[in-house]
Residue, then its C-alpha position, 0 to 999 in steps of 0.5 A: x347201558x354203555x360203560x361210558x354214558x353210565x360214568x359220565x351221567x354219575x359224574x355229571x350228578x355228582x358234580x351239579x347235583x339233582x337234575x331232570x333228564x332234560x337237562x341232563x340230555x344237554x350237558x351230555x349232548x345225548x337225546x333225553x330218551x336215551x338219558x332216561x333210559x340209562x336212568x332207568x338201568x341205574x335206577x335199578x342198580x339202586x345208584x340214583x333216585x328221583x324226587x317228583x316236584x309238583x309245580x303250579x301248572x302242567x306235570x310234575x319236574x322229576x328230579x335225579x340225584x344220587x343215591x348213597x349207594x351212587x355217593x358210593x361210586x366215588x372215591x372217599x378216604x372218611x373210613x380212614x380218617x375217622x379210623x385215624x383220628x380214633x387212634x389218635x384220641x386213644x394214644x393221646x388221651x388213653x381208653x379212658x379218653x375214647x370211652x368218653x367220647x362214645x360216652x358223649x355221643x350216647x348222651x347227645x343222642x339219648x336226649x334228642x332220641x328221648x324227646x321224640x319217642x316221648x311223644x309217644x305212648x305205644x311201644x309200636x309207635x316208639x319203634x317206628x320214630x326210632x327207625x324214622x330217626x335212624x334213617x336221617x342219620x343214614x342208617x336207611x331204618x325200618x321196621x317190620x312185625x315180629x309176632x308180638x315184637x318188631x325188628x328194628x332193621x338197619x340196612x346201611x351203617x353210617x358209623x361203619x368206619x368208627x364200629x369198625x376201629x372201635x366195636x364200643x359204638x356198637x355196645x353204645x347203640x345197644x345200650x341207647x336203644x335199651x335206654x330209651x325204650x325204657x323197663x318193660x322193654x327188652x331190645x335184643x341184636x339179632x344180626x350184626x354187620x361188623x359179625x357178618x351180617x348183611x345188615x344190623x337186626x335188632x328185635x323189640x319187645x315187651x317182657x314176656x313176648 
């Protein structure tokens, strides 16, 4: 795949959103065949995805978009400005003011995360909500069987810039989970990105497995 036909495609996906490959090949003015073919390159270098859109008659519309890995191609100083506006509460309104803040945002997230897992009754099932809540705000979530436990795995860190200025987000999200899952209930971190890690790992189980 040439240099130039892969910037123009991200480029022109970032800039009218999802399309077909269709009428991806006319803004570019290249055949679809060959747009489908660099669709495919940059499919597997995990930088655009499709969605199939079954309409009423004939074959379902294959629509590409983005992936956040793709978002990722294009300059974004939000890192920066959330590392800022941190300072910023910290110097104004002192730890204390920042403690609050991570306080809040635990509080907001322990109710709308205890509503849904409240539906459950299964630990397993508990777990798997968590992931598909986790996985809406950006965490691409998912969990695997652990002998008796499970792995809460997090393979994108959507509050990476704020973990990073102030690793408090990272003991909040712990103690969420903790919370949430309720006694009887052990939650343990496994692997941490902002340690090294690839990806965050959180192992639940039962006391006593």
């Amino acid at each position: 795949m040439s240099d130039r036909t892969r910037i123009r495609l991200l480029n022109a996906l970032k800039a009218a959103g999802p399309q077909t490959a269709a009428e991806l090949a006319e803004e570019l003015n290249v055949t679809s065949v060959a747009v489908r073919q660099h669709l495919d390159g940059l499919l597997e270098a995990e930088l655009v995805e499709f969605e199939d859109l079954k309409g009423s008659v004939g074959r379902p519309k294959r629509l590409w978009s983005l992936s956040a890995k793709g978002h990722g191609q294009f300059p974004d100083n939000h890192a920066g400005l959330v590392s800022g506006l941190l300072s910023g509460v910290t110097d104004i309104y002192g730890p204390d003011g920042l403690e609050k803040l991570i306080a809040h945002r635990e509080d907001k997230s322990r109710k709308l995360y205890s509503e849904v897992l409240g539906q459950e009754q299964e630990l397993r099932g508990k777990v798997a909500a968590l992931a598909d809540l986790r996985s809406r705000e950006g965490y691409m979530a998912e969990v695997q069987r652990d002998g008796d436990a499970f792995l809460l795995i997090e393979n994108h860190c959507s509050i990476c810039a704020a973990a990073t200025a102030c690793q408090e987000f990272c003991r909040s999200e712990l103690n969420l989970f903790q919370s949430i899952l309720g006694d009887g209930v052990h939650v343990e971190r496994q692997e941490h990105l902002l340690s090294g890690g690839r990806r965050c790992v959180y192992r639940i189980a039962a006391e006593g497995s």
